[in-house]
N, C-alpha and C positions, 0 to 999 in steps of 0.2 A: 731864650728871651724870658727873662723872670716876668711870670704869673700877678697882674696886679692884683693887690688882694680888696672884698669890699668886705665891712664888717657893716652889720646888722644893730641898728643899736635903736632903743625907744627913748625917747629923751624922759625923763625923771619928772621934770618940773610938770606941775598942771596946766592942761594946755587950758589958756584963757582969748587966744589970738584965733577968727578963723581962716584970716588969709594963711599966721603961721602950720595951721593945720593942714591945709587943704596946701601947700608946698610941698611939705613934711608928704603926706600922700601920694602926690604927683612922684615925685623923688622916688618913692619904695617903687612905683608902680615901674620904673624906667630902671630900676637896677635888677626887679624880677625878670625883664626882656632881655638883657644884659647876661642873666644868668647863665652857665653852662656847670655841665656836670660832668668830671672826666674822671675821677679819682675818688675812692670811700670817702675820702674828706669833705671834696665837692658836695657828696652827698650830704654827709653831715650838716655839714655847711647849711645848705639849700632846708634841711631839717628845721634847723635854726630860724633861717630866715622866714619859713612858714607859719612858727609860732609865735614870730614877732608880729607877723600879720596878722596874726589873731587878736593879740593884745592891741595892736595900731586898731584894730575895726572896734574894739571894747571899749577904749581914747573916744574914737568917733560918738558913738552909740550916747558915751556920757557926756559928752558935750552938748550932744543936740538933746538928751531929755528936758534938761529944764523948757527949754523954748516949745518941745512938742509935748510938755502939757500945760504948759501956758497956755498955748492953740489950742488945745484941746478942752481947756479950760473956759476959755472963749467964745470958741464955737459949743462949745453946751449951753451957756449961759444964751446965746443969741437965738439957740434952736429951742429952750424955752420959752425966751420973752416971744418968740414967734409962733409957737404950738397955743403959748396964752392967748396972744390972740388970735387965731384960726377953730380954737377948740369953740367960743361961739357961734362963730359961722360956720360951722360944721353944725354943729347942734342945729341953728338955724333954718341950714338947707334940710336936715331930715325933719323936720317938725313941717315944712314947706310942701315938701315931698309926700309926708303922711297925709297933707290936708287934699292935696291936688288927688290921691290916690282913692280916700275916699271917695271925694265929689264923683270922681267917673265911676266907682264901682256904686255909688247911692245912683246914679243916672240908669246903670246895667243893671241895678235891681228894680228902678221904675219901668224898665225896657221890659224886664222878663213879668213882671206882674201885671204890666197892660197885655200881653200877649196871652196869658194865662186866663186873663179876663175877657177876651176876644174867640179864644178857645172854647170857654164854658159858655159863652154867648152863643155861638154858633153851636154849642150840643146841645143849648135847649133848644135852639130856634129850628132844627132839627126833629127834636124830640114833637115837640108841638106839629110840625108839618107829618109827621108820620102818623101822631093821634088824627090830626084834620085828614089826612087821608084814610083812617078806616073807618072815620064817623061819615065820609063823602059817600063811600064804597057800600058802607051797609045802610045809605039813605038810598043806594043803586046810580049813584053819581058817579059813573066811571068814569069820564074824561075828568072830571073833577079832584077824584081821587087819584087817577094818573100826574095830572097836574103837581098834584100837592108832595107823591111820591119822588116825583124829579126835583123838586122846591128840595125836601128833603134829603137827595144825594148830593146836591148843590151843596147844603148846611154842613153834611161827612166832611167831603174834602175840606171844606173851610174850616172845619173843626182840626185836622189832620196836617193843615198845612198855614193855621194861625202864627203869623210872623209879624214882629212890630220890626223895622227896621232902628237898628243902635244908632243914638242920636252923636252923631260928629262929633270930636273930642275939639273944642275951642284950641285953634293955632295960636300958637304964642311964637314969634321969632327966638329961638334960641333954646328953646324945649320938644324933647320927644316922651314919645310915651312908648312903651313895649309891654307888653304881654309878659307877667311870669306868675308862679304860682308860688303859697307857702300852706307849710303843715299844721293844720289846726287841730288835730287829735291825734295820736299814737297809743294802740291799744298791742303794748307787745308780743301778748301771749296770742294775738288771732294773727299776727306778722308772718308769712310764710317763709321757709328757710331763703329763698330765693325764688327770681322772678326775672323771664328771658336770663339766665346766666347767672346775673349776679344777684348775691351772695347778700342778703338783708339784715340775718339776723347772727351776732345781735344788734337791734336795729340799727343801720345805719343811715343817719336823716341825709346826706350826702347823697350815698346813692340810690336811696330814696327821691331825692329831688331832681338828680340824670335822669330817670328812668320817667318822674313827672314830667320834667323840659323834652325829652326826646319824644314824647307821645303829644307832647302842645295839650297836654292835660285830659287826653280822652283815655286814658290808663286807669284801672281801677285795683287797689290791695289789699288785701283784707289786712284789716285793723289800722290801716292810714285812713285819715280825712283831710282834703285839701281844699284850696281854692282859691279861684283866679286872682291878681291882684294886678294892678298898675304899678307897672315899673315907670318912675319919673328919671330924667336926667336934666341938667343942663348946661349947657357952653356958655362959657365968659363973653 
């Protein structure tokens, strides 16, 4: 039975058609299945037909650039005029963000300076009950002077355990607030090579700031300075 034979051919003309293409395609794809190989020829052959599909996929490739950078063209130009306008409401939201971040940290510094002043209230009012108790003592006022000594343990503890309670951070629907911290000084040369493992210097403000987040800020490094700050967020 004679051997039908298929020849392998690229057509010449420029493909300008893409139903003609995408036939043309279909076609190679159903005479590769088609294929068989029994004889050096066949190989040849099959040789042949492989670097037609090379050129057939190179046809493709320049057909479709113009259109994928046209699109591509397109979409730049659209993910501009879009970043134009996001880049002020970005801006926005951190200007938003810096203002809200303050406010709690100016409130947590009114918190820690009434507590400081509640502290040193209570060491002098201390201080004073210890004087009134050895002026009571050496008038021979002992239950007097007893008195005034307990007045004055009373003052200790209260000096020792002065707390103002942190004033409520105002709810807003749609806004959280979290705890994080940032590095306000870096003195390299007191930086230690490392700290718990890893590996600081030369300074790394990254794991410098792991090693602040993992500790929730009670970690101390020689030659870093930190300090708490209000992380803001918010949902649409």
């Amino acid at each position: 039975m004679e051997k039908e034979t298929m020849v392998a051919t690229v057509p010449q003309a420029e493909i300008v058609d893409e139903q003609q293409l995408s036939r043309d395609v279909t076609d190679i794809e159903f005479q590769a299945e088609s294929l068989v190989i029994q004889t050096d020829e066949d190989y040849a052959f099959a040789g042949e037909f492989g670097k037609m599909l090379k050129k057939k996929a190179s046809q493709v490739t320049t057909f479709f650039k113009p259109m994928k950078d046209s699109a591509y063209q397109a979409h730049k130009a659209v993910c501009d005029r879009e970043k134009a306008m996001l880049t002020p409401l970005r801006n926005a939201e951190k200007t938003v963000k810096q203002v809200m971040s303050a406010y709690i940290a100016e409130q947590e510094r009114k918190r820690r300076e009434a507590e400081e002043a509640a502290r040193r209230a209570a060491e002098a009012e201390r201080e004073r009950k210890i004087q009134e108790a050895a002026t009571l003592e050496a008038a021979g006022d002992a239950d007097g002077a007893e008195a005034a000594f307990e007045e004055a343990a009373i003052m200790d503890d209260a000096a020792s355990y002065a707390v103002v309670p942190a004033a409520a951070t105002p709810k807003v629907s749609g806004v959280s607030t979290s705890k994080d911290w940032e590095i306000v000084e870096i003195d390299p040369k007191a930086v230690p090579l490392a700290v718990a493992g890893i590996e600081l210097r030369p300074v790394d403000q990254a794991a410098v700031m792991r090693l602040i987040r993992a500790s929730k800020g009670q970690i101390e490094i020689p030659g870093i300075t930190y300090r708490q700050v209000a992380k803001m967020s918010f949902r649409g």
